[in-house]
C-alpha positions as CSV (number, residue, x, y, z in Angstrom):
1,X,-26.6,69.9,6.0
2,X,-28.9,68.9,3.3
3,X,-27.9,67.2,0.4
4,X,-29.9,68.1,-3.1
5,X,-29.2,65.7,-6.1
6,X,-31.2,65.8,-9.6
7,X,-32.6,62.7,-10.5
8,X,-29.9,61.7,-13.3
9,X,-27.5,62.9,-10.3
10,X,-29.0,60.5,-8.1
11,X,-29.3,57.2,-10.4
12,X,-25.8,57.9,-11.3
13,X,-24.6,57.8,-8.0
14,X,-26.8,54.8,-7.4
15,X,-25.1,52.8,-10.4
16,X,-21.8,54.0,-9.3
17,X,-22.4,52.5,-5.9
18,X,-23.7,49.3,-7.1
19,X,-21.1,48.9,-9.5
20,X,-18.5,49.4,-7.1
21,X,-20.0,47.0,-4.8
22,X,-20.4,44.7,-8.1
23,X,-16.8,44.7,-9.1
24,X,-15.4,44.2,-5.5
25,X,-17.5,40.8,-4.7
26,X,-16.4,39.8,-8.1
27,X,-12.7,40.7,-7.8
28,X,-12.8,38.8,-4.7
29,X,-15.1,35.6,-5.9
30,X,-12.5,35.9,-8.6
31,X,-9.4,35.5,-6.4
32,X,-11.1,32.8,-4.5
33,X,-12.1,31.1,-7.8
34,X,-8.6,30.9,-8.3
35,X,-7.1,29.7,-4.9
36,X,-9.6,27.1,-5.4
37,X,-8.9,26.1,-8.8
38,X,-4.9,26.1,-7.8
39,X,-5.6,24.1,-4.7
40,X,-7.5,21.6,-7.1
41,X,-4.7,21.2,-9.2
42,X,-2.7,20.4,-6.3
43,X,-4.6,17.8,-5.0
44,X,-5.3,16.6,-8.7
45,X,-1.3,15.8,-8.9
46,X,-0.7,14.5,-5.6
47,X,-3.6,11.8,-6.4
48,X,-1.8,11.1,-9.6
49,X,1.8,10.8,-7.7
50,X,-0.5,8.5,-5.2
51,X,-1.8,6.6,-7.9
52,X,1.3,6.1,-9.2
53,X,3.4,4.9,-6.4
54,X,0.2,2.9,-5.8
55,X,0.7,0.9,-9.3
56,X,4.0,0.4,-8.7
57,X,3.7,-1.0,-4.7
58,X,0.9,-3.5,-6.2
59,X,2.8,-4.3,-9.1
60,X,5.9,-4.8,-6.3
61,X,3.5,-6.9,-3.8
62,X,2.8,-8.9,-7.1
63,X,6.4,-10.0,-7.8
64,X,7.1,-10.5,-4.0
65,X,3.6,-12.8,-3.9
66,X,4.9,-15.0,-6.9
67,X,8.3,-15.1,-5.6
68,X,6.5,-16.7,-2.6
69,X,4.5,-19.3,-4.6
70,X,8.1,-20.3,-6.4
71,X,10.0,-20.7,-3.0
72,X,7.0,-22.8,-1.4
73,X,7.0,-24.9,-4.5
74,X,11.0,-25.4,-4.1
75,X,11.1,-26.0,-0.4
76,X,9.8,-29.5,-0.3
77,X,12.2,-30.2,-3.1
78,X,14.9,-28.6,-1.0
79,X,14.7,-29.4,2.5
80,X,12.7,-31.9,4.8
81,X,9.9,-31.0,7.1
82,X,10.6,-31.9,10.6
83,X,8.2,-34.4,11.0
84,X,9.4,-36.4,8.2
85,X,13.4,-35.9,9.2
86,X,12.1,-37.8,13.0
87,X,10.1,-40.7,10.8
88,X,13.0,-41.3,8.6
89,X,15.6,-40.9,11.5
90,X,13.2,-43.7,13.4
91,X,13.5,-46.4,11.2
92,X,17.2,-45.5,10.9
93,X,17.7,-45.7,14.6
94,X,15.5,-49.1,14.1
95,X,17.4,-50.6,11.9
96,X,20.4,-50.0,14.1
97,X,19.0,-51.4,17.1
98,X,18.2,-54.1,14.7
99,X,22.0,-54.6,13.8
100,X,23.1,-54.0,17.0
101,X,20.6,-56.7,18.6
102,X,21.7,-59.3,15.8
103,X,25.6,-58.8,16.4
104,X,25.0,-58.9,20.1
105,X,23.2,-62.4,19.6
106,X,26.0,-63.8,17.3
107,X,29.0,-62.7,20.0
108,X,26.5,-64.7,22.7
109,X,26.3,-67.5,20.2
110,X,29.8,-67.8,20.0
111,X,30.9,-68.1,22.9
112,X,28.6,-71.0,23.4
C-alpha cells in the first residue's frame, strides 16, 4: 500500500498532527496548572488558619506568663517559705523552753 500526498496535502497533515499534539500537552499542562494552583490555595489558608491559632496560643502563653509573674509576686505576701516557718517556729519553741526553764526554777525556789 503506498500512500501518495501533494505537498499542501502533506504540510497540512503535518500541522494537523502537530497541532493535535500541541493542544493535548497544553490541555493537560493546563489541568495541572490548575491542580497546582488549587492545592496552593489550600496550603495558602491552612498557613493562615496556622498563623492564626498561632497568634492567639502566644498571645494565650502571654497572659498565662504574666499571670505567673503576679502570683510569684503575691506568694511571699501570702504564705511563708518553709525555711522561714522552721526559723520562726525555733525561736518560738526557745522562748518556751525559756519559760518553761524559768517556771521550773521558781517552783524549786519555792519550796526552799
Amino acid at each position: 500500500m503506498i500512500l501518495e500526498l501533494e505537498a499542501y496535502q502533506a504540510i497540512g497533515l503535518a500541522i494537523t498532527i502537530i497541532g493535535s499534539i500541541y493542544a493535548s500537552g497544553k490541555s493537560f499542562f493546563s489541568r495541572f496548572e490548575t491542580v497546582l494552583k488549587e492545592r496552593d490555595d489550600g496550603l495558602k489558608d491552612e498557613l493562615s488558619k496556622l498563623s492564626n491559632q498561632m497568634s492567639r496560643e502566644s498571645e494565650a502563653i502571654r497572659k498565662l506568663d504574666r499571670e505567673v509573674l503576679i502570683l510569684k509576686g503575691e506568694l511571699p505576701r501570702d504564705y511563708v517559705a518553709k525555711e522561714d516557718f522552721i526559723r520562726s517556729f525555733t525561736v518560738v519553741e526557745a522562748k518556751l523552753d525559756a519559760v518553761q526553764n524559768l517556771i521550773t526554777n521558781l517552783k524549786v525556789e519555792g519550796r526552799n
